[in-house]
CHARMM-style PDB file with segment names, atoms N, HN, CA, C and O in Angstrom:
ATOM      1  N   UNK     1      90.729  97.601  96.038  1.00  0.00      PROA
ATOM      2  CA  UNK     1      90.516  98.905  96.641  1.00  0.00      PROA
ATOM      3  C   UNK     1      90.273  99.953  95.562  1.00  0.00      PROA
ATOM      4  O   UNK     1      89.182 100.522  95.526  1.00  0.00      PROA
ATOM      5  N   UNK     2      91.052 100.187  94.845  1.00  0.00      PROA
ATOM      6  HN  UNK     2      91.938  99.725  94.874  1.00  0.00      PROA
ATOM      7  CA  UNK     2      90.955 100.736  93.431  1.00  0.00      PROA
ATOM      8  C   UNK     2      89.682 100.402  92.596  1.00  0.00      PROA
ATOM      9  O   UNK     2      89.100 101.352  92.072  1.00  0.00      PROA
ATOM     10  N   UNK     3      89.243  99.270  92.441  1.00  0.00      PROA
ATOM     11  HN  UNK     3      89.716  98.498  92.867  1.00  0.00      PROA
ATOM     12  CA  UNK     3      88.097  99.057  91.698  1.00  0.00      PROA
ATOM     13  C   UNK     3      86.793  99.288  93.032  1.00  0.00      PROA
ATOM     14  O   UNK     3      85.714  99.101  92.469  1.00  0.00      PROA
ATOM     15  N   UNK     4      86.640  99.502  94.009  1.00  0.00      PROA
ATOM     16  HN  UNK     4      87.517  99.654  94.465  1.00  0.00      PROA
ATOM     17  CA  UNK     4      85.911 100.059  94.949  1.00  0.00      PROA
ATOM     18  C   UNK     4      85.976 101.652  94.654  1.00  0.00      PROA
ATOM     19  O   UNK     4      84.972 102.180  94.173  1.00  0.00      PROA
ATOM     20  N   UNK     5      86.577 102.061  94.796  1.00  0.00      PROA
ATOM     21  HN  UNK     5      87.392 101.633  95.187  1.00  0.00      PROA
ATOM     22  CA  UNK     5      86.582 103.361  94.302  1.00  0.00      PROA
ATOM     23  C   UNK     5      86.066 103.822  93.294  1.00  0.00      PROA
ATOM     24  O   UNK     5      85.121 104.610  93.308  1.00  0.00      PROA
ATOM     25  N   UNK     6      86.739 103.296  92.083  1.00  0.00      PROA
ATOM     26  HN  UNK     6      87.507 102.656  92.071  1.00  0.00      PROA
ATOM     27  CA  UNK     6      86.126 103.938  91.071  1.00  0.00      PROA
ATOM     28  C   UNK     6      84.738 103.700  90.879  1.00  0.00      PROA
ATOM     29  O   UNK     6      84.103 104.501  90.193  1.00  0.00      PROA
ATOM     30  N   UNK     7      83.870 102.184  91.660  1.00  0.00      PROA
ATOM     31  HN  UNK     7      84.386 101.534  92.218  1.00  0.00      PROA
ATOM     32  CA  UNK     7      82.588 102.165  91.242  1.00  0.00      PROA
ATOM     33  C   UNK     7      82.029 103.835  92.300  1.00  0.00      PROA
ATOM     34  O   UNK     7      81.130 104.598  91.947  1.00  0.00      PROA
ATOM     35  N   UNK     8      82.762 103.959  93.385  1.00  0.00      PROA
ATOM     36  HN  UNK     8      83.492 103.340  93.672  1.00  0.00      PROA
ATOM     37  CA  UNK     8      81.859 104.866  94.366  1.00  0.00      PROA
ATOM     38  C   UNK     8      81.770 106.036  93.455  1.00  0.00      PROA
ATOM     39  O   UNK     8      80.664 106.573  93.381  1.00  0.00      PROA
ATOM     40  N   UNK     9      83.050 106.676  92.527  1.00  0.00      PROA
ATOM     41  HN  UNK     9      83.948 106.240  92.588  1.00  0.00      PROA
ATOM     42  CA  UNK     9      83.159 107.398  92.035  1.00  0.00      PROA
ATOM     43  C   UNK     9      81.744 107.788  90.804  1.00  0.00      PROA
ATOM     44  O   UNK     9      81.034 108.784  90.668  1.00  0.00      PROA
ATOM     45  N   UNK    10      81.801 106.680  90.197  1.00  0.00      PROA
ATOM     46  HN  UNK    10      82.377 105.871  90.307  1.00  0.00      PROA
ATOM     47  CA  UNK    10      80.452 106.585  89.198  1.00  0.00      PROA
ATOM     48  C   UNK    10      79.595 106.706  89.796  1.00  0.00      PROA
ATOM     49  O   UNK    10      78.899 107.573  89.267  1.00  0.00      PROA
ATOM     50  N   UNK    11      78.973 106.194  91.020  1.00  0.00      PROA
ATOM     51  HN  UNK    11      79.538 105.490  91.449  1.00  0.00      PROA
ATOM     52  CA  UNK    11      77.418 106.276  91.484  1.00  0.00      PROA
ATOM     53  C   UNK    11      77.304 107.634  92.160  1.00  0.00      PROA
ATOM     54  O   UNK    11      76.216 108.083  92.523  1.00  0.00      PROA
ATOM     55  N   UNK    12      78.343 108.212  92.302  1.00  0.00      PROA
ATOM     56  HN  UNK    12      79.226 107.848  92.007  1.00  0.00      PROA
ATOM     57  CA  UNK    12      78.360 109.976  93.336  1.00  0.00      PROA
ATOM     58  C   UNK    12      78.143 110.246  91.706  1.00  0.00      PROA
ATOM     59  O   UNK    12      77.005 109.958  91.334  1.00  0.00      PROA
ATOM     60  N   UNK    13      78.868 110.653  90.861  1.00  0.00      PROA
ATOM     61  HN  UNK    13      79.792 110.887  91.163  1.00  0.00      PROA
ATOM     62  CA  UNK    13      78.734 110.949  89.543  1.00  0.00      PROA
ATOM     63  C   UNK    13      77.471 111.121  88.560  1.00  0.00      PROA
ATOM     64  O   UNK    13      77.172 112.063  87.825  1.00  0.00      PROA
ATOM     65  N   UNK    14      76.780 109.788  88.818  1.00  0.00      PROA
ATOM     66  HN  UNK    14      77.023 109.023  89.415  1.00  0.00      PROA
ATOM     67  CA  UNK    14      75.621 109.250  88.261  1.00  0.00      PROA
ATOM     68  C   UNK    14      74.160 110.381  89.442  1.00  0.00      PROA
ATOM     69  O   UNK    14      73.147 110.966  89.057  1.00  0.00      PROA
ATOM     70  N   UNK    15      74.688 110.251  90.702  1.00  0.00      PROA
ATOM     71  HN  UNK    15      75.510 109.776  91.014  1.00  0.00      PROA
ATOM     72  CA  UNK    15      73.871 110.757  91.181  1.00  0.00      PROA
ATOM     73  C   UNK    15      73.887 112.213  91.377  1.00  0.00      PROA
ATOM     74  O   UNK    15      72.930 112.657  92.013  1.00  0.00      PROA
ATOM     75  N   UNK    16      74.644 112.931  91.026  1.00  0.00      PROA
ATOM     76  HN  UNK    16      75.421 112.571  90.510  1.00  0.00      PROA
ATOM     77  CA  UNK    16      74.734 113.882  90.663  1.00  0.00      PROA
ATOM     78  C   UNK    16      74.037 114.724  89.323  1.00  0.00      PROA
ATOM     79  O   UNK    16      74.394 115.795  88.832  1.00  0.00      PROA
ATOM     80  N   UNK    17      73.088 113.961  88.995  1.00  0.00      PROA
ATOM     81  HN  UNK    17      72.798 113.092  89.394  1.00  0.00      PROA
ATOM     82  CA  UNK    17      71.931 114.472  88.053  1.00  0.00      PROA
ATOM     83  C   UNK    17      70.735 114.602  88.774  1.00  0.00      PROA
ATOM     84  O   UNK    17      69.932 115.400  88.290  1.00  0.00      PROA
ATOM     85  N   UNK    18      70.201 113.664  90.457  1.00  0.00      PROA
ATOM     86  HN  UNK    18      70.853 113.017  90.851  1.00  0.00      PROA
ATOM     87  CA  UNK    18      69.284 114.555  91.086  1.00  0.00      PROA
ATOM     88  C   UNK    18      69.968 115.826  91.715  1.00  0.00      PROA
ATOM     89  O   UNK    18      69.597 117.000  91.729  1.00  0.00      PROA
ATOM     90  N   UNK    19      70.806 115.368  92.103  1.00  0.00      PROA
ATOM     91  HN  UNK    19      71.108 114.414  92.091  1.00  0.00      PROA
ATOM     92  CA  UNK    19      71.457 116.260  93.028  1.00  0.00      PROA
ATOM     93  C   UNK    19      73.148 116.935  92.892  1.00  0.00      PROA
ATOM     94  O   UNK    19      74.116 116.367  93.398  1.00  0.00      PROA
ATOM     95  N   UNK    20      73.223 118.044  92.227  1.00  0.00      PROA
ATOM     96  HN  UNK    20      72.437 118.505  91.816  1.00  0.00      PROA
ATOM     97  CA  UNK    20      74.833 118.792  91.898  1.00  0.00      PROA
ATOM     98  C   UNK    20      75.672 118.217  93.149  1.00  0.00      PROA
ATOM     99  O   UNK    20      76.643 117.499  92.910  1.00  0.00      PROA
ATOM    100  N   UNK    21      75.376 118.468  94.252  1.00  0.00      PROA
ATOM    101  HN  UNK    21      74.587 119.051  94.445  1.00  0.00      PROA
ATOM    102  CA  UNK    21      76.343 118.296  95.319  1.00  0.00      PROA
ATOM    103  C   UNK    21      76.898 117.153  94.864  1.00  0.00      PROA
ATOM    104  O   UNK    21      78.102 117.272  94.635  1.00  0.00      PROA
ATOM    105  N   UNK    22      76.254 115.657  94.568  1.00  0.00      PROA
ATOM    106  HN  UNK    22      75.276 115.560  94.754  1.00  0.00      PROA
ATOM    107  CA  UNK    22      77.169 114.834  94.483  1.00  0.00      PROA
ATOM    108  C   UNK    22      78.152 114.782  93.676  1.00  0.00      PROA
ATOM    109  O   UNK    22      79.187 114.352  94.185  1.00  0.00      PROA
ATOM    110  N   UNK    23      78.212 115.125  92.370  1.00  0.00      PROA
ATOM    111  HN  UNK    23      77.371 115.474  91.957  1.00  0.00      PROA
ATOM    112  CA  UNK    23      79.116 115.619  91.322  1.00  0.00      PROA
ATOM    113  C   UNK    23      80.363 116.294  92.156  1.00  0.00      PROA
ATOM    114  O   UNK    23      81.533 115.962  91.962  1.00  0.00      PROA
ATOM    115  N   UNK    24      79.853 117.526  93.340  1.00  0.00      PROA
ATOM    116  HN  UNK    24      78.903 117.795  93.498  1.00  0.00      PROA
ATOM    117  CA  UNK    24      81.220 118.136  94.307  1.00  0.00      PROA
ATOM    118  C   UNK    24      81.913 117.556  95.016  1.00  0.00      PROA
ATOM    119  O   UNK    24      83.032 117.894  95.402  1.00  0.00      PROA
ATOM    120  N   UNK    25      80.979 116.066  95.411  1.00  0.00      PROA
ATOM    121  HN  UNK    25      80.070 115.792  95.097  1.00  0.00      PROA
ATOM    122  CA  UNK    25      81.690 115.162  96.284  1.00  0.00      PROA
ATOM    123  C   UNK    25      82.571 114.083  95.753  1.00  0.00      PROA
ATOM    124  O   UNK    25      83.580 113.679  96.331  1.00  0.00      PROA
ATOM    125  N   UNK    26      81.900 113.432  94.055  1.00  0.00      PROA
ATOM    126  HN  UNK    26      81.081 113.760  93.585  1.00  0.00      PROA
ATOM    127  CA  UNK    26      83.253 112.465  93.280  1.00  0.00      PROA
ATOM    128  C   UNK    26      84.276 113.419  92.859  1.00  0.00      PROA
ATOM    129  O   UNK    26      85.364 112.959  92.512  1.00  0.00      PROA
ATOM    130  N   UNK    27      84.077 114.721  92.840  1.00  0.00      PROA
ATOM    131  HN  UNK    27      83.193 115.094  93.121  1.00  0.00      PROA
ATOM    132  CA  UNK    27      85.370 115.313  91.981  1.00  0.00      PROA
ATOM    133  C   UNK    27      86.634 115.641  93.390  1.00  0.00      PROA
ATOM    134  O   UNK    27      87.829 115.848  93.180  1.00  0.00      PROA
ATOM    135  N   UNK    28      85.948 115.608  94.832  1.00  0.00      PROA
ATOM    136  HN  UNK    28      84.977 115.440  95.002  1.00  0.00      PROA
ATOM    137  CA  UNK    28      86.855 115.601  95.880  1.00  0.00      PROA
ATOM    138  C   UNK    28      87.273 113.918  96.185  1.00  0.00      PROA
ATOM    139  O   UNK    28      88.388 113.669  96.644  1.00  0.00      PROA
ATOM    140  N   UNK    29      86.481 113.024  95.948  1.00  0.00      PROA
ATOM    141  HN  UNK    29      85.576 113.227  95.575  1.00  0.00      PROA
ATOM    142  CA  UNK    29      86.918 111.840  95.803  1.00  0.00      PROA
ATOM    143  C   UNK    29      88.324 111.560  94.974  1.00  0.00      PROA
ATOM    144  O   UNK    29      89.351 111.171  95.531  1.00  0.00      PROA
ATOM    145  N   UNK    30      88.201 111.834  93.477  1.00  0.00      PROA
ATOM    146  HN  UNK    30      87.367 112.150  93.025  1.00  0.00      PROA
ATOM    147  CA  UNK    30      89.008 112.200  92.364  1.00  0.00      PROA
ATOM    148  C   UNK    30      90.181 112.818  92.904  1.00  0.00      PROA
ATOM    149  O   UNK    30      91.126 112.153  93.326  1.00  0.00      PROA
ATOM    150  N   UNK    31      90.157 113.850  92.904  1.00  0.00      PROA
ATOM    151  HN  UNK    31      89.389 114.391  92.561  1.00  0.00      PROA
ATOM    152  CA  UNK    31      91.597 114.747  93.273  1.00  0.00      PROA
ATOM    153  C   UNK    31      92.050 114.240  94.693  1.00  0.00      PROA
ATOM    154  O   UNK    31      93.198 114.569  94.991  1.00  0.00      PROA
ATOM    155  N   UNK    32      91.379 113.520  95.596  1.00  0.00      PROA
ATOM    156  HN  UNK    32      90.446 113.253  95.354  1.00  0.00      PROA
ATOM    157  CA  UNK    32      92.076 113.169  96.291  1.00  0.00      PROA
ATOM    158  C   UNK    32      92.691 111.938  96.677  1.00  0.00      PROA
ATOM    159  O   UNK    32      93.199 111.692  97.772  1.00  0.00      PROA
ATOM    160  N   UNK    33      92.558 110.826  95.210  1.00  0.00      PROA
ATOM    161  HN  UNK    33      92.145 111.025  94.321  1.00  0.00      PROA
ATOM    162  CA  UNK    33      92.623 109.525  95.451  1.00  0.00      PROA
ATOM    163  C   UNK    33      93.822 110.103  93.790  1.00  0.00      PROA
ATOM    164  O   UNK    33      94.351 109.140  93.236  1.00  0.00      PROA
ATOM    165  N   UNK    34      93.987 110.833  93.465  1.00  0.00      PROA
ATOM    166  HN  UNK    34      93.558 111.616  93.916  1.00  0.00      PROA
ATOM    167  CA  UNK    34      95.228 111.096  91.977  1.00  0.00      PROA
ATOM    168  C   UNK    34      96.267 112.280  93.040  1.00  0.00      PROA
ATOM    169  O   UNK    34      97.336 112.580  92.508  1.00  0.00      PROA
ATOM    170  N   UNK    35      96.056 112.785  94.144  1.00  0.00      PROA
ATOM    171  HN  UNK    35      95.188 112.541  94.576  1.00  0.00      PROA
ATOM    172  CA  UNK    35      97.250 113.511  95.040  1.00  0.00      PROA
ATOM    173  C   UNK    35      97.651 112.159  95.833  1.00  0.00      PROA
ATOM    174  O   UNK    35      98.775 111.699  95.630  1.00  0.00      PROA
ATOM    175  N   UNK    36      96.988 111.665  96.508  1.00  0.00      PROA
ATOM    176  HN  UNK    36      96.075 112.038  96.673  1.00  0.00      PROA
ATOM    177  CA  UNK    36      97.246 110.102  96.941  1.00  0.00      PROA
ATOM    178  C   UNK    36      98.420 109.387  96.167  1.00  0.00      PROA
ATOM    179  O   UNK    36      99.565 109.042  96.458  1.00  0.00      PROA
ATOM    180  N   UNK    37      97.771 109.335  95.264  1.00  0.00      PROA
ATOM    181  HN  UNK    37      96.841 109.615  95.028  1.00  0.00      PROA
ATOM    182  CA  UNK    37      98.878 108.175  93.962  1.00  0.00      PROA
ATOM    183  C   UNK    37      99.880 109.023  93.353  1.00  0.00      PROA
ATOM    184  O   UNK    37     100.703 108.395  92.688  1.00  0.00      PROA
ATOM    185  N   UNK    38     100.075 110.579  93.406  1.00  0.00      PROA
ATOM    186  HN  UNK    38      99.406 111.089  93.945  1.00  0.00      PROA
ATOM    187  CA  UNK    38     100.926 110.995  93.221  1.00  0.00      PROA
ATOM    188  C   UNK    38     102.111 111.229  94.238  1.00  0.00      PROA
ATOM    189  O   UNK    38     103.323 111.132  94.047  1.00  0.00      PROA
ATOM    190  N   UNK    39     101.297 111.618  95.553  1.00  0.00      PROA
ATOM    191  HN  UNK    39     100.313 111.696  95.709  1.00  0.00      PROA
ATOM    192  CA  UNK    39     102.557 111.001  96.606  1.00  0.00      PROA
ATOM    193  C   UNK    39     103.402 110.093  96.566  1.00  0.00      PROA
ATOM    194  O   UNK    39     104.627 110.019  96.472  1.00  0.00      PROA
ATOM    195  N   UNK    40     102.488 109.353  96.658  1.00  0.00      PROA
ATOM    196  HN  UNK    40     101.493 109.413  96.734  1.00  0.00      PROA
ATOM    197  CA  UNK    40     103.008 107.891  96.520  1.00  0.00      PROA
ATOM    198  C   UNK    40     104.202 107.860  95.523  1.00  0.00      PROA
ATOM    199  O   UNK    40     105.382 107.781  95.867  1.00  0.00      PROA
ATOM    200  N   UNK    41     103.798 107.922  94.387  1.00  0.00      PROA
ATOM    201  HN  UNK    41     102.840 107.986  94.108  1.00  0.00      PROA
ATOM    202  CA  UNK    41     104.350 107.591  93.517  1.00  0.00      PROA
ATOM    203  C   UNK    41     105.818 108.561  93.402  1.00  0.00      PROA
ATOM    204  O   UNK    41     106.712 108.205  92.634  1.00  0.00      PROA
ATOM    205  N   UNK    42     105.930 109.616  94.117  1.00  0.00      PROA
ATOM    206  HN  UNK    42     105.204 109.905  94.741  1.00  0.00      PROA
ATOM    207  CA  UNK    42     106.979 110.716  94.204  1.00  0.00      PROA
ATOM    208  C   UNK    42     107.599 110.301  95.340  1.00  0.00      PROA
ATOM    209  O   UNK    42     108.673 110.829  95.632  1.00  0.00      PROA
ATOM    210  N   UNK    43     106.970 109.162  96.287  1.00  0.00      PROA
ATOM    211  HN  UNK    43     106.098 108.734  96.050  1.00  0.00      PROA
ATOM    212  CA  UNK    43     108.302 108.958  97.466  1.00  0.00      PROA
ATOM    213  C   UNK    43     108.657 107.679  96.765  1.00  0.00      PROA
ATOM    214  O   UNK    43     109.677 107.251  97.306  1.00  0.00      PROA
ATOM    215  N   UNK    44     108.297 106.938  95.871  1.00  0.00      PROA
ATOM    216  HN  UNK    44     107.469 107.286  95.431  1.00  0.00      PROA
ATOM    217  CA  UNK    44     108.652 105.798  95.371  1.00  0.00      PROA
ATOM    218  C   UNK    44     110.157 106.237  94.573  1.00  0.00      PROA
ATOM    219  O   UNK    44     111.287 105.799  94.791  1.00  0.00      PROA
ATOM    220  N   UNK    45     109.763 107.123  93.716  1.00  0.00      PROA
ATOM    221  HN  UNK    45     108.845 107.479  93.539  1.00  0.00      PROA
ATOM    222  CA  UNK    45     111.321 107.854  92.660  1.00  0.00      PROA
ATOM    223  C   UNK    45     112.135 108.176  93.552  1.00  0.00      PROA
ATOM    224  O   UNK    45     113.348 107.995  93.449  1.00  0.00      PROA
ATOM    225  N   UNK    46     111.519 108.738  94.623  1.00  0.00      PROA
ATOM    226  HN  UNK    46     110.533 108.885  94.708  1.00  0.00      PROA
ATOM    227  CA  UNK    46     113.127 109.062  95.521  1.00  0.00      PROA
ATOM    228  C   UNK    46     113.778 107.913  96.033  1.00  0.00      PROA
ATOM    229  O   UNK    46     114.979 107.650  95.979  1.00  0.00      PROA
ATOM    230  N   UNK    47     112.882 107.274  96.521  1.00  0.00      PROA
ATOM    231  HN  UNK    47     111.906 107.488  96.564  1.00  0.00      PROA
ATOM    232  CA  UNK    47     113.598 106.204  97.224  1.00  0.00      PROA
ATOM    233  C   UNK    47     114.587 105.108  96.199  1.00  0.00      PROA
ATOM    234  O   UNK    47     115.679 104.668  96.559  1.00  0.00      PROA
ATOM    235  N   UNK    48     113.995 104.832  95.011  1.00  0.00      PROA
ATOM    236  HN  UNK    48     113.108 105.189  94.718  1.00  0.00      PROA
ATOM    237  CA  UNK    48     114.253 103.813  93.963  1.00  0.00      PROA
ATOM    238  C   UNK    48     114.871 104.703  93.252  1.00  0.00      PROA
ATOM    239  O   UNK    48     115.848 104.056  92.873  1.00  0.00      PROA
ATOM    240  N   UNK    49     114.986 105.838  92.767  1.00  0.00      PROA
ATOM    241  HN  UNK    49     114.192 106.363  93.074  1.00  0.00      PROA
ATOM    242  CA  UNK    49     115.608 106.073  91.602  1.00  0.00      PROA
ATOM    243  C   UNK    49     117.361 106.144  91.306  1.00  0.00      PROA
ATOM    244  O   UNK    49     118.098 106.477  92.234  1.00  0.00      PROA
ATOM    245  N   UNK    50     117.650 105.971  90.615  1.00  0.00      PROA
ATOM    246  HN  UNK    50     117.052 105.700  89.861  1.00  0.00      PROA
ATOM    247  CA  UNK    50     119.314 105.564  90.680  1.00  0.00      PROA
ATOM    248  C   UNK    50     119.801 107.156  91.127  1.00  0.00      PROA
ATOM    249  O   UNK    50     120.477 107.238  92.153  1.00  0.00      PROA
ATOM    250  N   UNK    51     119.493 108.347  90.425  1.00  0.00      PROA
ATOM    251  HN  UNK    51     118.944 108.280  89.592  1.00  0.00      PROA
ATOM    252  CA  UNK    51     120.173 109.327  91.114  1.00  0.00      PROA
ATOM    253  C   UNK    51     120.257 109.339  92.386  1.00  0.00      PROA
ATOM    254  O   UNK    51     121.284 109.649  92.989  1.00  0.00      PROA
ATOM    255  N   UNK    52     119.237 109.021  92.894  1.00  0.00      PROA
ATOM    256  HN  UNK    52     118.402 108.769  92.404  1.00  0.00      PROA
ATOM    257  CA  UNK    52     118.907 108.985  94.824  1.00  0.00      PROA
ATOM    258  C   UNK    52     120.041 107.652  95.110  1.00  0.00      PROA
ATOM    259  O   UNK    52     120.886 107.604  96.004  1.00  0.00      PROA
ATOM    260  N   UNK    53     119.815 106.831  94.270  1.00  0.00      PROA
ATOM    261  HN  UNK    53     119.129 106.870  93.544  1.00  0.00      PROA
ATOM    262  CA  UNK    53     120.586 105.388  94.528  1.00  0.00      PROA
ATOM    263  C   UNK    53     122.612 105.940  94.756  1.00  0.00      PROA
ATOM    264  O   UNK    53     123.221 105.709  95.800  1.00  0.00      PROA
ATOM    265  N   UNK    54     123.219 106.606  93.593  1.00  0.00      PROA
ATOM    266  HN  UNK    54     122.724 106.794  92.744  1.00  0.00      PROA
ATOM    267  CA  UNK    54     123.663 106.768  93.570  1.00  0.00      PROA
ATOM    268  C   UNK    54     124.273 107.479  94.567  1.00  0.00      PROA
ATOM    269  O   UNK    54     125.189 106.979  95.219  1.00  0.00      PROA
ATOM    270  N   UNK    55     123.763 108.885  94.813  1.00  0.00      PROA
ATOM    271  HN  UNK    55     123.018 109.291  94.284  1.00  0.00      PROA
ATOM    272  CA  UNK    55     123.645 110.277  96.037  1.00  0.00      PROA
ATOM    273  C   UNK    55     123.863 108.792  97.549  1.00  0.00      PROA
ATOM    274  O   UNK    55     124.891 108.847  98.225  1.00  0.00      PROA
ATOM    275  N   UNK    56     123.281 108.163  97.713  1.00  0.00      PROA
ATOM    276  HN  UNK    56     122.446 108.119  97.165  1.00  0.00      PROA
ATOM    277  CA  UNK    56     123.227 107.300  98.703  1.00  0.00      PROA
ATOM    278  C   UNK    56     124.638 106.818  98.954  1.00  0.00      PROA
ATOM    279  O   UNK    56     125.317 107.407  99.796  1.00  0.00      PROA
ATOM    280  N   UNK    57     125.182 105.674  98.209  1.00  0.00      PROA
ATOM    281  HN  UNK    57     124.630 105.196  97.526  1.00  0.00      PROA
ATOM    282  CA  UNK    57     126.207 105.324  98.022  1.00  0.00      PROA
ATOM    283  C   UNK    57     127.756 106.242  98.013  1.00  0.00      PROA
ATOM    284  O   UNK    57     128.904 105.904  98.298  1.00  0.00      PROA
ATOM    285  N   UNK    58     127.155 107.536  97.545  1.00  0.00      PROA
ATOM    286  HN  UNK    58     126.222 107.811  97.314  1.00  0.00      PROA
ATOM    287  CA  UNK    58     128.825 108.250  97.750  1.00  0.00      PROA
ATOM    288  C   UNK    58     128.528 109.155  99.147  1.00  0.00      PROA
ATOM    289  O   UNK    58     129.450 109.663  99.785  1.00  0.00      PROA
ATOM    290  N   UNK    59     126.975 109.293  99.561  1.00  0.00      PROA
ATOM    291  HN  UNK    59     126.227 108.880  99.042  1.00  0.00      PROA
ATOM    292  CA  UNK    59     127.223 109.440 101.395  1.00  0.00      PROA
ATOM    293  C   UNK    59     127.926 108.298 101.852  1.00  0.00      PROA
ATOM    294  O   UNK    59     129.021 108.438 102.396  1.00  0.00      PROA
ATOM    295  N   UNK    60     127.118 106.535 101.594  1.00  0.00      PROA
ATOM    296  HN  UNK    60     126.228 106.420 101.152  1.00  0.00      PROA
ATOM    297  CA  UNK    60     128.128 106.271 102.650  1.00  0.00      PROA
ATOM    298  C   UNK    60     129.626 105.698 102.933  1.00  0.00      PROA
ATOM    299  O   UNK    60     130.186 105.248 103.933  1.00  0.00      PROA
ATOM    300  N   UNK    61     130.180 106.029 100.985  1.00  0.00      PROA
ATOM    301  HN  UNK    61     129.725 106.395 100.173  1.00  0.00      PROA
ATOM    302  CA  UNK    61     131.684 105.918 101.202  1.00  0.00      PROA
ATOM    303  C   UNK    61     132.251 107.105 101.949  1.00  0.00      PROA
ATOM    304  O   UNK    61     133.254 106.947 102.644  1.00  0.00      PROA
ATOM    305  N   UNK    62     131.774 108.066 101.863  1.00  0.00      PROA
ATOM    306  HN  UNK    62     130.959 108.194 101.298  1.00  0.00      PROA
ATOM    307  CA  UNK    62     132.256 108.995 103.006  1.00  0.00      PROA
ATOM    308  C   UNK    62     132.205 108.903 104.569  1.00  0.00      PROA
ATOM    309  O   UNK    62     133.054 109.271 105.381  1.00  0.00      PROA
ATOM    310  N   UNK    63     130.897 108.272 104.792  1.00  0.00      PROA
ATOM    311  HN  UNK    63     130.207 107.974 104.133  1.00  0.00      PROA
ATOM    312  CA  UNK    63     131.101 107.965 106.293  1.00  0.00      PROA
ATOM    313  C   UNK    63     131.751 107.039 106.248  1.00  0.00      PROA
ATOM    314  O   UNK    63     132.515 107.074 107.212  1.00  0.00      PROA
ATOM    315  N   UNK    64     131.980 105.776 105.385  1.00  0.00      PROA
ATOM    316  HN  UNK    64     131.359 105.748 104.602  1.00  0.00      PROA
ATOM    317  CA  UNK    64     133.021 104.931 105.710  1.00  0.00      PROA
ATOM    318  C   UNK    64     134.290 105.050 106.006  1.00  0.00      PROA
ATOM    319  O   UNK    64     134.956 104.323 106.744  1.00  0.00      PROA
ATOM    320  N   UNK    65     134.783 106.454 105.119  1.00  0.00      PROA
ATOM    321  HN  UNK    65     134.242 107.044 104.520  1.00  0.00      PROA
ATOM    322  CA  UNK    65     136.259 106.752 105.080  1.00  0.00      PROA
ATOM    323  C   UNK    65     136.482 107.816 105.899  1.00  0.00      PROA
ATOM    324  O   UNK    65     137.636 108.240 105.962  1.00  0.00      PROA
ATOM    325  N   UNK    66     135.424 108.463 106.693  1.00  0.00      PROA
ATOM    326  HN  UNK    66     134.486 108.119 106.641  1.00  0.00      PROA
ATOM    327  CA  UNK    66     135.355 108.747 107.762  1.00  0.00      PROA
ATOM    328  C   UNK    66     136.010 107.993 108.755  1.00  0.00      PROA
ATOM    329  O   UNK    66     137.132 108.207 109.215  1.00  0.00      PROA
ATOM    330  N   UNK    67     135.039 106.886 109.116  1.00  0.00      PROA
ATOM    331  HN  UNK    67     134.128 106.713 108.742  1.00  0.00      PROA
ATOM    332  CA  UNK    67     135.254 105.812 110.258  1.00  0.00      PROA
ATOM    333  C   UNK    67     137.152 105.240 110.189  1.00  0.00      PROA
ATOM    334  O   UNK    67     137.989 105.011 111.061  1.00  0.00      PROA
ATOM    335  N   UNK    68     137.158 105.209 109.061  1.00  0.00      PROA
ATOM    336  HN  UNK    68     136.478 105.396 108.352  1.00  0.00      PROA
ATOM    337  CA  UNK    68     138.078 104.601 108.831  1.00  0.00      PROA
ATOM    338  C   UNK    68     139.384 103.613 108.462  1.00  0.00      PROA
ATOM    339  OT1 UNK    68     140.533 104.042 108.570  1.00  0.00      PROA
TER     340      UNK     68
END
C-alpha cells in the first residue's frame, strides 16, 4: 500500500511540469498520508506506552479495591 503510494506520489509530481495543479494534488496526497501515520502512530504510544501502561494498572487496583 505504501509502495503504491509513493509511486502515485512521483507520477502527480513528475506531472506536474505540464501541469502545476498536479504538484497541488501530490503535496495533498503527502500531508495527508504523514497526518495519517502520525495518528496512527500517536494512538499507538497511548495505547502501548508504559506511562499509559502503568496509569492503567493503578485504575484498576482501585476498582478492584473498590469491589472488594
Amino acid at each position: 500500500m505504501f509502495v503504491l503510494l509513493l509511486v502515485l506520489i512521483l507520477i502527480l509530481f513528475s506531472s506536474g511540469f505540464l501541469n502545476p495543479l498536479w504538484w497541488w494534488a501530490a503535496a495533498v496526497l503527502v500531508f495527508g498520508a504523514t497526518r495519517h501515520r502520525r495518528d496512527r502512530q500517536d494512538r499507538w504510544d497511548r495505547r502501548y506506552s508504559l506511562r499509559y501502561l502503568a496509569r492503567w494498572r493503578r485504575e484498576d487496583r482501585r476498582v478492584h479495591e473498590r469491589r472488594g
